[in-house]
MARGU-520000 format. One line per field, with one value per residue (C-alpha): residue number from 1; residue in three letters; chain; z, y, x. Coordinates in steps of 0.001 Angstrom, whole numbers, plus 500000, padded with zeros to 6 digits. Layout:
pos	[NUM_...]
code	[ALA_...]
unit	[A_...]
pz	[Z_...]
py	[Y_...]
px	[X_...]
***
This chain:
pos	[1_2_3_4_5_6_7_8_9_10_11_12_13_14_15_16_17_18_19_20_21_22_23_24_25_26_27_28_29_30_31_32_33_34_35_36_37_38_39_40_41_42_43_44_45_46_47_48_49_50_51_52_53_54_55_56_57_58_59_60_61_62_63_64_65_66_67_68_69_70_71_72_73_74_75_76_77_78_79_80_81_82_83_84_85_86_87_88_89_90_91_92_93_94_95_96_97_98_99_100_101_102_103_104_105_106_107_108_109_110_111_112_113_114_115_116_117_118_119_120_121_122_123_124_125_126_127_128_129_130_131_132_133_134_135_136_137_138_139_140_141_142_143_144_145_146_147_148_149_150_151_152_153_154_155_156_157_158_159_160_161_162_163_164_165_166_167_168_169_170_171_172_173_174_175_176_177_178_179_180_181_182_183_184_185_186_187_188_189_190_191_192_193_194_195_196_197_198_199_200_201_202_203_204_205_206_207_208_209_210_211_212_213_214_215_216_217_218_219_220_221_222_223_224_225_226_227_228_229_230_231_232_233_234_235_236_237_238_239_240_241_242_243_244_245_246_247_248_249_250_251_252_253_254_255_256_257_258_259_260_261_262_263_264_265_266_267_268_269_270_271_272_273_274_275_276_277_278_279_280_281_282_283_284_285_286_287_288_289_290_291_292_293_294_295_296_297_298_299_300_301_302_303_304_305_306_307_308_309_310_311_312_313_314_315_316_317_318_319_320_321_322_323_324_325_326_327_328_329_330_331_332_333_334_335_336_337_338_339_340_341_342_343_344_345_346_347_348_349_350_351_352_353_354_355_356_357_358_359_360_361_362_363_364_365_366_367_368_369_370_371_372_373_374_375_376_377_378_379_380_381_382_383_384_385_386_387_388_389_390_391_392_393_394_395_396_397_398_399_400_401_402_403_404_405_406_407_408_409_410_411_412_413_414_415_416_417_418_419_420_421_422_423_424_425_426_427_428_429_430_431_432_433_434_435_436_437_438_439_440_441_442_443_444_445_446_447_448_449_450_451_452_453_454_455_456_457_458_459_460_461_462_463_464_465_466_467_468_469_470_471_472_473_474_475_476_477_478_479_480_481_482_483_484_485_486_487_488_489_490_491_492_493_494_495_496_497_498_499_500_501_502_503_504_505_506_507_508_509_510_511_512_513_514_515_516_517_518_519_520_521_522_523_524_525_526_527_528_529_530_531_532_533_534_535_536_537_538_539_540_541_542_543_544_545_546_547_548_549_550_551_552_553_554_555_556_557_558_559_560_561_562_563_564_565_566_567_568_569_570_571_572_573_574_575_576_577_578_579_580_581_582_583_584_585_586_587_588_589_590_591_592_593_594_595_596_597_598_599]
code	[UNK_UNK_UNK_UNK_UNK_UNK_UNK_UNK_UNK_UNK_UNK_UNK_UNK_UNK_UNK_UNK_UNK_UNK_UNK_UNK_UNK_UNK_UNK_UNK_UNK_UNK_UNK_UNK_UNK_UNK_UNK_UNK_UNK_UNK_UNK_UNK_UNK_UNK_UNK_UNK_UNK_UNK_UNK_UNK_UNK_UNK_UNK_UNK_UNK_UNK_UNK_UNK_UNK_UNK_UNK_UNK_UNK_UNK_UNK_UNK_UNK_UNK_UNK_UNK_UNK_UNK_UNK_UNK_UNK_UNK_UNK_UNK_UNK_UNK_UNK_UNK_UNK_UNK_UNK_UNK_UNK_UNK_UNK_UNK_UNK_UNK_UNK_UNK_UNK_UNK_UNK_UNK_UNK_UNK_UNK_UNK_UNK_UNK_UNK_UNK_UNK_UNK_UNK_UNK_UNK_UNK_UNK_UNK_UNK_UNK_UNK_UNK_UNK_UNK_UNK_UNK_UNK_UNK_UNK_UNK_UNK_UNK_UNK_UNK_UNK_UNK_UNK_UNK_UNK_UNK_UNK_UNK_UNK_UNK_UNK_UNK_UNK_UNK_UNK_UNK_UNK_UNK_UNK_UNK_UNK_UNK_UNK_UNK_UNK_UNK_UNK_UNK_UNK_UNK_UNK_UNK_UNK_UNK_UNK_UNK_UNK_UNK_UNK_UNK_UNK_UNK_UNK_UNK_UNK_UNK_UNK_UNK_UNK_UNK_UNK_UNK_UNK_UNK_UNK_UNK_UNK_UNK_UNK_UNK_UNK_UNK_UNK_UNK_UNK_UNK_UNK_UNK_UNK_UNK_UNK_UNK_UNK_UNK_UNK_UNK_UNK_UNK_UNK_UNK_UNK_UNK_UNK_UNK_UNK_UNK_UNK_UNK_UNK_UNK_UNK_UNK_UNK_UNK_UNK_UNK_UNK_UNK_UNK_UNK_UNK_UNK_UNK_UNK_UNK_UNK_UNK_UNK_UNK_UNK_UNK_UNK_UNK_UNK_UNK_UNK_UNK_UNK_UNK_UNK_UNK_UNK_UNK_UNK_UNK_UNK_UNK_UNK_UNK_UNK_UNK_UNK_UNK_UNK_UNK_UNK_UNK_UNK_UNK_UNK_UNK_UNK_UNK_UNK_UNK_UNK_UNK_UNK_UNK_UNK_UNK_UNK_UNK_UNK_UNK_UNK_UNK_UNK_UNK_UNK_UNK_UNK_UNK_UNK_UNK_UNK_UNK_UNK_UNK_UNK_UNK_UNK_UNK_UNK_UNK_UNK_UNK_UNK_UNK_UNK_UNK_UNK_UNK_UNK_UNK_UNK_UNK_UNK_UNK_UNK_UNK_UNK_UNK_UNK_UNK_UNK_UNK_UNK_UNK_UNK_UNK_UNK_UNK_UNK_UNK_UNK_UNK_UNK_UNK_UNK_UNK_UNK_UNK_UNK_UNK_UNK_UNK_UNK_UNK_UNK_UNK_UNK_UNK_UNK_UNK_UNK_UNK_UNK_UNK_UNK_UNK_UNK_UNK_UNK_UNK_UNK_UNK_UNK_UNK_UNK_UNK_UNK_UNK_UNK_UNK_UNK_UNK_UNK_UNK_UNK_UNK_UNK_UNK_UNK_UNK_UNK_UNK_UNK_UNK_UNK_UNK_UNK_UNK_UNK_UNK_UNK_UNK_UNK_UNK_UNK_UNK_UNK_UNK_UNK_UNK_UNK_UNK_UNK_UNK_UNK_UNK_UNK_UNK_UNK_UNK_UNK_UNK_UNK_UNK_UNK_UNK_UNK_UNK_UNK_UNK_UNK_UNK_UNK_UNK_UNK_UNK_UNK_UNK_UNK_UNK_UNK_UNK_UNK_UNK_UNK_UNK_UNK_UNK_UNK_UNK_UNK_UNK_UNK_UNK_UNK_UNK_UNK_UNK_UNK_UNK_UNK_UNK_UNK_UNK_UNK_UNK_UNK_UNK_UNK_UNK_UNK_UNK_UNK_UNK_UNK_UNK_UNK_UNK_UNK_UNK_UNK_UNK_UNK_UNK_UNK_UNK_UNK_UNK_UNK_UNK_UNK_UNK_UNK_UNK_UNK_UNK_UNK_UNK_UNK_UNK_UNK_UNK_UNK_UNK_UNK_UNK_UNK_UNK_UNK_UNK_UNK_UNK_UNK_UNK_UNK_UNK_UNK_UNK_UNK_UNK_UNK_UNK_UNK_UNK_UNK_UNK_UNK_UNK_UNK_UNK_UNK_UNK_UNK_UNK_UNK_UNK_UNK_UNK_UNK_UNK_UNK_UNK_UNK_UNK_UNK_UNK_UNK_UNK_UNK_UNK_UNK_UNK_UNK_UNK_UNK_UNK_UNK_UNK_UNK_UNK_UNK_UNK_UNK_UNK_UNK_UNK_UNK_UNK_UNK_UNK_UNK_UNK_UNK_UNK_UNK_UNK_UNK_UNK_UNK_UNK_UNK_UNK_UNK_UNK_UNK_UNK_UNK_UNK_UNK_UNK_UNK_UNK_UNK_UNK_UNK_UNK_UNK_UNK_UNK_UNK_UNK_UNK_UNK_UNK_UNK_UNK_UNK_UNK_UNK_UNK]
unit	[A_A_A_A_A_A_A_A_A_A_A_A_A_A_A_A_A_A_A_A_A_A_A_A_A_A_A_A_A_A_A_A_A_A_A_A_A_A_A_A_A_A_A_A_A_A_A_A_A_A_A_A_A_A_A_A_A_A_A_A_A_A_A_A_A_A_A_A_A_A_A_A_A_A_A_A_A_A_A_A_A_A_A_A_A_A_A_A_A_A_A_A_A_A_A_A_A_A_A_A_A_A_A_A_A_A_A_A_A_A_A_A_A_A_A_A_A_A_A_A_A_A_A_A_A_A_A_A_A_A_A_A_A_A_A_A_A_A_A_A_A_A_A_A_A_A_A_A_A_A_A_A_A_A_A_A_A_A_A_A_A_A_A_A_A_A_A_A_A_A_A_A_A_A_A_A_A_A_A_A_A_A_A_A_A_A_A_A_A_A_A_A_A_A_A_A_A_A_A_A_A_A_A_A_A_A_A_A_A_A_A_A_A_A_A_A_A_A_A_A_A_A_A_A_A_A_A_A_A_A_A_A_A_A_A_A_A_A_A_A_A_A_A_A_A_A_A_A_A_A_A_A_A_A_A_A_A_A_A_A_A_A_A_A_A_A_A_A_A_A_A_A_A_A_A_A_A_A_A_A_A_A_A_A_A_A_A_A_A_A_A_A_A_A_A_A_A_A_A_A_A_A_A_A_A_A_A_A_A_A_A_A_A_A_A_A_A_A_A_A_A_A_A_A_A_A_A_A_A_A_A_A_A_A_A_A_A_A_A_A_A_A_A_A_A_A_A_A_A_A_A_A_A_A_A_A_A_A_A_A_A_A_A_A_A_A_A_A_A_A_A_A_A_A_A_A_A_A_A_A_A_A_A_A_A_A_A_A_A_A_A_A_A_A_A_A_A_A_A_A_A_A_A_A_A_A_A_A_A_A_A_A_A_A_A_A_A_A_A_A_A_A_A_A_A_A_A_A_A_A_A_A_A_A_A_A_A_A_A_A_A_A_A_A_A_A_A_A_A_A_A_A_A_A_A_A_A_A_A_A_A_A_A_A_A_A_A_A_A_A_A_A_A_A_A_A_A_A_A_A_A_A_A_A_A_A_A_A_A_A_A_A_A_A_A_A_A_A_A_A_A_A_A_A_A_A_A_A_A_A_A_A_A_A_A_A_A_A_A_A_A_A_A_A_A_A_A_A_A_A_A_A_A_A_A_A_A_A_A_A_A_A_A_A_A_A_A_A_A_A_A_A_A_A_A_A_A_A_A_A_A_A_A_A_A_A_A_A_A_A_A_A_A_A_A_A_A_A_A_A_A_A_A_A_A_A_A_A_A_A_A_A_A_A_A_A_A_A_A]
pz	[345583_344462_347414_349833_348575_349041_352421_353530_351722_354432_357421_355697_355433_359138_359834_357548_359758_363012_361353_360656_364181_366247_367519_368490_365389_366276_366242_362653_361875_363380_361572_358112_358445_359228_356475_353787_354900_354927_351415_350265_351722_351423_353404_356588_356724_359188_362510_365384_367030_370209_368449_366377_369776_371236_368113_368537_372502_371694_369231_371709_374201_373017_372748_376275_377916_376359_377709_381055_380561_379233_381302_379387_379458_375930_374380_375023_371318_369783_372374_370927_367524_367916_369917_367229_364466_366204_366541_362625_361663_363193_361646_358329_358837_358931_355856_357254_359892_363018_362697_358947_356932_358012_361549_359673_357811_361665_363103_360511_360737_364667_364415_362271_364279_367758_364825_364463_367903_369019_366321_365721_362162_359406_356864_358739_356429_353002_355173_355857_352315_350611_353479_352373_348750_349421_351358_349091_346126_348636_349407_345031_344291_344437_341581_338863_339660_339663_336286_334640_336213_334655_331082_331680_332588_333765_336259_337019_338142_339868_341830_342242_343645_346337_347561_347921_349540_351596_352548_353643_355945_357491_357805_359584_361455_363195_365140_366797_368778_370114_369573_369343_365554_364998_365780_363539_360696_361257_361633_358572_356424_358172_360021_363655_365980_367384_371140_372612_374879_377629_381604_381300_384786_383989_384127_382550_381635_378369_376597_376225_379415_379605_378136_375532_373123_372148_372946_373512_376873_379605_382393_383394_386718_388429_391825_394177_392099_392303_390571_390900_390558_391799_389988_389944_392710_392537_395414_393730_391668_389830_387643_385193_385713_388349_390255_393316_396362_398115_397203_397593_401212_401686_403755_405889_405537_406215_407226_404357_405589_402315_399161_397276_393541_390821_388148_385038_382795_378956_379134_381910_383862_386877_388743_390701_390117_392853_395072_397881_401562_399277_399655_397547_399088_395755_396476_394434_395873_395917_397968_398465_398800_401355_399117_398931_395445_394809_393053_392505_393271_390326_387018_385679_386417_384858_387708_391198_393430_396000_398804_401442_404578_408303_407695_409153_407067_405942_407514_404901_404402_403796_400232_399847_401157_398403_395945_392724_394274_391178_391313_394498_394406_391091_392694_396986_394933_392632_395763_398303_395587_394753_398026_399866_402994_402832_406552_406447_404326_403228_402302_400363_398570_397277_396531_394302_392104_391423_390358_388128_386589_386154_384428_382571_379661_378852_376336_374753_372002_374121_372630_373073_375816_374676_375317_378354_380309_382578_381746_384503_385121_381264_381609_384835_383994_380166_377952_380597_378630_379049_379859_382971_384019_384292_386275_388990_388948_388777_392127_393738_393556_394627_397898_399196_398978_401118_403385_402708_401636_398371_395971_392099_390917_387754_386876_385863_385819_385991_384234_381422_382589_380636_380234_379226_382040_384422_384885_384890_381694_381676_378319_377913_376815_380991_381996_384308_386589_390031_393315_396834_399820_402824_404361_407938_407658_406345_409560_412011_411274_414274_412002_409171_405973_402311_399968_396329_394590_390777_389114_385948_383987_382335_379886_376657_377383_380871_380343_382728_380271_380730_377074_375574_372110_369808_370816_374459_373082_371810_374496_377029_375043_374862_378265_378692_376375_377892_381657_380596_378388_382049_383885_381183_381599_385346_385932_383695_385618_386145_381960_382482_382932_380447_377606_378902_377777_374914_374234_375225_372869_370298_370383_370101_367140_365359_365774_364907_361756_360989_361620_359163_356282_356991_356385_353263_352070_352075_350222_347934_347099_346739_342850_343184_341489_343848_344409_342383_339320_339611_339440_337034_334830_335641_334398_331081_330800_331053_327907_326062_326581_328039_329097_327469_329929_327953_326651_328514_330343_327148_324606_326410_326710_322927_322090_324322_322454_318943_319906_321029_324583_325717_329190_330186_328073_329763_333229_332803_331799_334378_336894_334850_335645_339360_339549_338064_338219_340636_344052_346016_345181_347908_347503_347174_344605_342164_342896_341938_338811_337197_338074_334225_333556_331046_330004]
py	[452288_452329_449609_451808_454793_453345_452540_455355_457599_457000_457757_460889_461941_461332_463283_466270_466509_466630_469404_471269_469793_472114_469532_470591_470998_468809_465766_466095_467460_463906_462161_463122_462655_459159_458655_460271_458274_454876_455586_456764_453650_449677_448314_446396_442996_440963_441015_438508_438751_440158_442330_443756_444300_446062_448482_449082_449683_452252_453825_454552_455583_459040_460379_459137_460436_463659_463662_462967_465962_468663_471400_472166_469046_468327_466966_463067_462912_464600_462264_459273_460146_461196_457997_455479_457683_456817_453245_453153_455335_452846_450175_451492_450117_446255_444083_441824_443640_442143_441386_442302_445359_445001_446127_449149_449821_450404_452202_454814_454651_454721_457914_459435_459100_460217_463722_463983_463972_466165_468374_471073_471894_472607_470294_467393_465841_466695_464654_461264_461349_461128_458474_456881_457122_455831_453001_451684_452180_450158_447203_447379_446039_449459_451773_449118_448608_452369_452946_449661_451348_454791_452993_451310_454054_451677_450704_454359_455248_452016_453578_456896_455597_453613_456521_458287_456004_455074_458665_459173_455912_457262_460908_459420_457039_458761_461422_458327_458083_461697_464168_467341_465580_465784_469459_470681_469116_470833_474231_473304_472173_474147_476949_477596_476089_478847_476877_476544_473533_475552_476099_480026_480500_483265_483681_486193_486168_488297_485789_482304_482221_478676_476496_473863_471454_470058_466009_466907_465055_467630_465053_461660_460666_456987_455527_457033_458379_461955_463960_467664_469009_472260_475230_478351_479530_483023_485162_488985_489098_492636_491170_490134_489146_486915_487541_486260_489086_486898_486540_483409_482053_478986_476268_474221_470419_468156_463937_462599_460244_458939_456882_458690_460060_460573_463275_463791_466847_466945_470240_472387_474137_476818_475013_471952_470517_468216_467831_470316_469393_467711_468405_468082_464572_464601_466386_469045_472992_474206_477048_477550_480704_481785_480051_476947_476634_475343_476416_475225_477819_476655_478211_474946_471487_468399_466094_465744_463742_465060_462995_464057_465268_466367_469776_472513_473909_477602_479791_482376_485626_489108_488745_485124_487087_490566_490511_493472_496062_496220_492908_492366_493630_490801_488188_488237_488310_484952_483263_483686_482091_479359_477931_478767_476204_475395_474870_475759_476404_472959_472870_476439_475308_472086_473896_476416_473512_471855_474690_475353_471659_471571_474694_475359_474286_473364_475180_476054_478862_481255_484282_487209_489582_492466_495814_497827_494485_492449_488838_487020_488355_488003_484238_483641_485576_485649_482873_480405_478550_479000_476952_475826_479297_480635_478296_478020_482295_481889_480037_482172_484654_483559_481886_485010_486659_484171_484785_481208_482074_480726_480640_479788_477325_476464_473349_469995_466990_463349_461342_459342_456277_453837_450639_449248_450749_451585_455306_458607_460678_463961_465971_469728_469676_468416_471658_472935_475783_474778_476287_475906_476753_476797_474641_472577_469059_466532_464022_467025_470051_471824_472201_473782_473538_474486_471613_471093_472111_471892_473181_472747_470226_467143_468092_465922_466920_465240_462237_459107_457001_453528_453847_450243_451551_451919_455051_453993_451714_453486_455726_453133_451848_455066_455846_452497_453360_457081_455130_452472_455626_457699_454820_453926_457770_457956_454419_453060_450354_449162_448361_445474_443234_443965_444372_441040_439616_440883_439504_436226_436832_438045_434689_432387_434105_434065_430330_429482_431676_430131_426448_427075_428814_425676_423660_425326_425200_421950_421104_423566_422312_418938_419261_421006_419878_418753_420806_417871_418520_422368_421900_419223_422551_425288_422731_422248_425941_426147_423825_425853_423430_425938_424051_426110_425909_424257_421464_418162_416398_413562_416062_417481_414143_413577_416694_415963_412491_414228_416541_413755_414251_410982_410310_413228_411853_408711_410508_412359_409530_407726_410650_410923_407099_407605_410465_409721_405744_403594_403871_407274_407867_409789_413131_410881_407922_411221_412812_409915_409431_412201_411383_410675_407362_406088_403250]
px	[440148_436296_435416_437241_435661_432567_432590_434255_430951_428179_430679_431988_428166_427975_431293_429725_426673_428653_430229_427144_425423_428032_430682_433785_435638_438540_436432_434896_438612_439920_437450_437503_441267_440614_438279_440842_443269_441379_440677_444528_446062_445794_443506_445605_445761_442950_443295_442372_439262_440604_442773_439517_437737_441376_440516_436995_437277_440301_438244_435091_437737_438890_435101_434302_437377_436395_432911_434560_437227_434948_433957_430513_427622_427268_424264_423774_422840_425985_428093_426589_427679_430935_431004_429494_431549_434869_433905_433066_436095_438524_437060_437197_441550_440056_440520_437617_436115_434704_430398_431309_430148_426426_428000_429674_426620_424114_426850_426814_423030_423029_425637_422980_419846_422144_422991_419143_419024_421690_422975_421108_421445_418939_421340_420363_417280_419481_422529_419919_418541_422431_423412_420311_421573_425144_423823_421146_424460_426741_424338_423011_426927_428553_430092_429831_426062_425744_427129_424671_421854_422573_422631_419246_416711_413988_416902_418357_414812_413685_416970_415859_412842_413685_416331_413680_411559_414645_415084_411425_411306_414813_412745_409329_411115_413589_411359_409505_413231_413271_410513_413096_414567_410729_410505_413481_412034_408794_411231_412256_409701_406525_408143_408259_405720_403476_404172_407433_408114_409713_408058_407542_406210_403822_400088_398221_394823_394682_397643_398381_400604_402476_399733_401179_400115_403493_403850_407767_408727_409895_410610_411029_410001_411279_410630_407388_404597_403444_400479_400686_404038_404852_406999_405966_403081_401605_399434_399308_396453_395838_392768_394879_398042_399528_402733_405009_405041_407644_411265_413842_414626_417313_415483_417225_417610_414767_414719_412741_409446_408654_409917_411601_411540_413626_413261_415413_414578_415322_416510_418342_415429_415541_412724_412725_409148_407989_404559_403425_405184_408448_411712_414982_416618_419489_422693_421213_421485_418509_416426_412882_410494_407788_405371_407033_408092_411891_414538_418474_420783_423133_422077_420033_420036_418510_418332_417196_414814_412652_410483_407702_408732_407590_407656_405409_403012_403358_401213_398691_400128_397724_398463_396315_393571_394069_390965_391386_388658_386815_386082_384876_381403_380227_382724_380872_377690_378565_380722_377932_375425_377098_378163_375014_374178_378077_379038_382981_385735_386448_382598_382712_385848_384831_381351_383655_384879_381842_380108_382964_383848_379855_378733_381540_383809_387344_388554_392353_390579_388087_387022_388450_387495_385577_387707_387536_386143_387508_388574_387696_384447_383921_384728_382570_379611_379433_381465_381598_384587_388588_391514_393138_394720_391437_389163_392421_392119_388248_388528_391012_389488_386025_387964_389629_386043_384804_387936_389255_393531_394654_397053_397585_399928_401915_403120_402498_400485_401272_399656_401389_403130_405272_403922_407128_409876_407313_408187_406540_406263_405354_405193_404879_400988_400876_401784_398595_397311_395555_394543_395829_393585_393916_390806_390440_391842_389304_390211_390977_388795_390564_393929_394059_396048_396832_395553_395287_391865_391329_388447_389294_387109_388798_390837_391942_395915_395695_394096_395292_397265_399736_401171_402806_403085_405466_406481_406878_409162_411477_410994_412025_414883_416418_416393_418068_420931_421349_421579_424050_426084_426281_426876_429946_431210_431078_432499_434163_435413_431805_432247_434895_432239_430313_433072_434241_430674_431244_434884_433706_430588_432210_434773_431961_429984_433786_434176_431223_431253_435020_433482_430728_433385_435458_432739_431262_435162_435819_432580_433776_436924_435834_436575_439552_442743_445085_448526_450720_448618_448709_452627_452185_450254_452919_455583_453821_453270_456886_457330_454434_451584_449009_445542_442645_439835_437133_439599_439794_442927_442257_442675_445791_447048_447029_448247_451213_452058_451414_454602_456720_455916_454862_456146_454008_451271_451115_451927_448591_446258_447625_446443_442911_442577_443568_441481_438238_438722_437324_437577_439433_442908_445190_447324_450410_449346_447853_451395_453063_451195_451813_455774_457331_458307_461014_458744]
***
């Protein structure tokens, strides 16, 4: 009962926190059914190594039909560990389970770091440090071991000790896998971060607006690469606060005429972030406004791919041109200076940003803006410092004086690549403002178009990077397993394959493993009595004569002739000198030794 117990404790740990984490309740329900049960009843007898796999693959089933079935998307990470939990559940039934209990032991572990990823409960860092606990008391030699330490305190705290230190490696270490498990133990432990990780597609001056700092990943980007990524774009300016004067117009269908791009968001978002002139090429629904930026008509999605296309460009409206009145007079005065002996638009506008990225500086913490003054003449003519939001508004602003259109735009940068699966990451500390004006072409100065502009100075958040740390890693091997889990969901057929591998794999490592336990058997039993004299003992016992385990088969002999018992005396020193004599005796010539004679 105490070994079943005990390896039933670190999966009914993992069944509590799905319980907590907001899974349906039937499945922790199911679950800590199982468990009970495993530990009421005998443990079933072992099975063959196919029939072990049969188990296991009818055990990972259920949970994956159920992600199929469902009509809400639920969390990769709370799929995973109802889906390792059932795996570890069934095998809780196996006498001498397949891999052995080191398997067990990472599938518990493995449904606890999915939990951290998807479960969103405040319970989770108390659940890892008592897995850690039961673990480190399962692989120390169980109850027994537990109850020696507690009467040895050098021992009991030498355990204590290395829970904890068990428990904080589990802690640190699990965050590297998925920056959200990072960010609810910082709820936890150090209260709510002051900076969501959301896109909140709104610009004002006076407040924070969507700037970020948090390393959380937002998107994942595979195939062509892109830089600037479009969400939100703004032309109503009222000197401090930036707006859309356009609403929501479906846009026809488009041939794409480039390669295309894949994008897959963490979380559900209402804006479909891709490059200036793209278009959605994914089956995704999706609708554009008059200023370009795309949206999906659902409620939220999390994937989609976009590529360039042929498309016209869209013509400036009067709004790119509107410039806050007070403003005007201090903006024409500081616009005409700084692009003096400019010859066009093109030359004005990249005048504009070098004047900007030169003479000014990057900062996330400006001061703030004296009252009854306006912001962005207080950042271009006083403090000369401020964040991305405000040089893209600084050079709005100072284009439509000139009478070149523009626009702001929110979204991100990309500039993070992984050096291990060669994809785009972009975090939410990427999120950026920029500037789109509409300039003569650099090749045909007849036509005119809107193109990117960004004043803003370099800034540490958007440095270039090709990351091949440890973190990328991890990164990169979880995106693997999510691919391979929606690929197994949408198809299982395309798993025959691979679960045949596995059969076939699983085959070989058994034989191999039942060749070597032969092997260390037979040396084993080298010294073994044979069966004839373990009959030859039970018959004795039957007469009284009960072998004490220090004595010798000589002194057992002579005890055996002392009570008048000498044909079984002389049977068993003729089996000693078979035996132990020279040369090998067989099975038969020692069974026939110890036959009693009536000599």
């Amino acid at each position: 009962m105490s070994a079943r117990l005990l390896a039933a404790l670190p999966l009914a740990c993992a069944t509590l926190l799905l319980a907590l984490g907001g899974a349906p309740f039937f499945w922790p329900l199911g679950l800590a059914v199982l468990v009970a049960v495993s530990v009421a009843v005998p443990w079933r007898g072992s099975l063959t190594t196919f029939g072990a796999l049969m188990w296991m693959i009818a055990g990972a089933t259920a949970p994956i039909l159920w992600v199929r079935g469902t009509t809400t998307e639920p969390p990769l990470g709370l799929s995973a560990a109802i889906l390792f939990s059932s795996i570890a559940a069934v095998r809780l039934f196996f006498d001498r389970p397949l891999f052995g209990r080191g398997f067990d032991r990472a599938l518990v572990v493995l449904a606890c770091i999915a939990e951290g990823i998807g479960a969103k409960s405040a319970a989770y860092p108390y659940g890892v440090v008592v897995l850690a606990g039961s673990l480190l008391v399962d692989l120390g030699g169980g109850f027994a071991a537990l109850r020696s330490w507690a009467r040895i305190p050098r021992a009991a705290t030498t355990v204590v000790l290395l829970s904890a230190l068990l428990a904080t490696f589990v802690a640190f270490v699990l965050p590297v896998l998925d920056h959200a498990t990072n960010r609810r133990f910082q709820e936890l432990f150090a209260g709510r971060m002051a900076r969501s990780v959301g896109f909140t597609p709104h610009v004002r001056l006076d407040r924070s607006g969507f700037m970020r700092t948090s390393e959380d990943i937002v998107l994942r980007l595979h195939g062509a690469e892109a830089d600037y990524l479009r969400g939100a774009v703004f032309d109503a300016f009222d000197g401090v606060y930036w707006s859309t004067s356009t609403r929501a117009r479906a846009v026809p269908g488009t041939t794409a005429t480039g390669p295309r791009t894949d994008v897959d968001a963490t979380e559900a978002t209402r804006w479909l972030f891709a490059p200036r002139g793209a278009r959605i090429v994914s089956d995704t629904p999706w609708e554009a406004d008059a200023l370009g930026a795309l949206r999906p008509e659902d409620r939220g999605v999390t994937r989609w791919a976009f590529a360039p296309t042929t498309d016209g460009v869209d013509p400036p409206g009067d709004a790119d041109l509107t410039v806050p009145r007070a403003l005007r007079p201090k903006l024409e005065e500081l616009a005409i200076a700084w692009t003096a002996g400019a010859e066009d638009d093109r030359a004005r506008a990249i005048a504009l940003v070098r004047h900007l990225r030169d003479d000014f500086t990057y900062t996330l913490d400006r001061p703030p803006t004296p009252r009854g003054q306006s912001v962005l003449l207080d950042f271009l003519l006083v403090h000369r410092e401020g964040h991305c939001e405000f040089f893209a508004s600084a050079f709005v602003v100072l284009a439509r004086v000139l009478g070149i259109p523009a626009r702001l735009v929110a979204g991100y940068r990309v500039v993070e690549h992984n050096g291990f699966g060669g994809y785009a990451v972009v975090r939410a500390k990427h999120a950026h403002a920029w500037a789109e004006a509409y300039v003569p072409g650099a090749a045909d100065p007849a036509s005119s178009s809107f193109e990117v502009f960004d004043a803003t100075p370099a800034a540490p958040t958007l440095a270039e990077s090709r990351t091949r740390n440890l973190a990328a890693f991890f990164d990169y091997a979880w995106t693997s397993i999510v691919a391979l889990y929606g690929a197994a969901v949408a198809s299982p057929e395309r798993s025959i394959p691979v679960l045949g591998g596995v059969v076939l794999v699983a085959f070989v490592v058994r034989a191999l493993r039942n060749r070597r336990r032969q092997g260390r058997r037979v040396e084993d039993d080298a010294d073994a009595p044979p069966a004839a004299f373990l009959r030859f003992e039970a018959r004795l016992a039957k007469d009284g004569f009960v072998r004490d385990r220090a004595e010798t088969l000589e002194s057992l002999a002579t005890r055996l002739e002392v009570a008048d018992h000498r044909p079984l005396s002389r049977a068993l020193r003729r089996y000693v000198k078979a035996r132990y004599g020279a040369g090998e005796a067989s099975e038969g010539e020692l069974a026939r030794a110890l036959e009693p004679r009536g000599e």
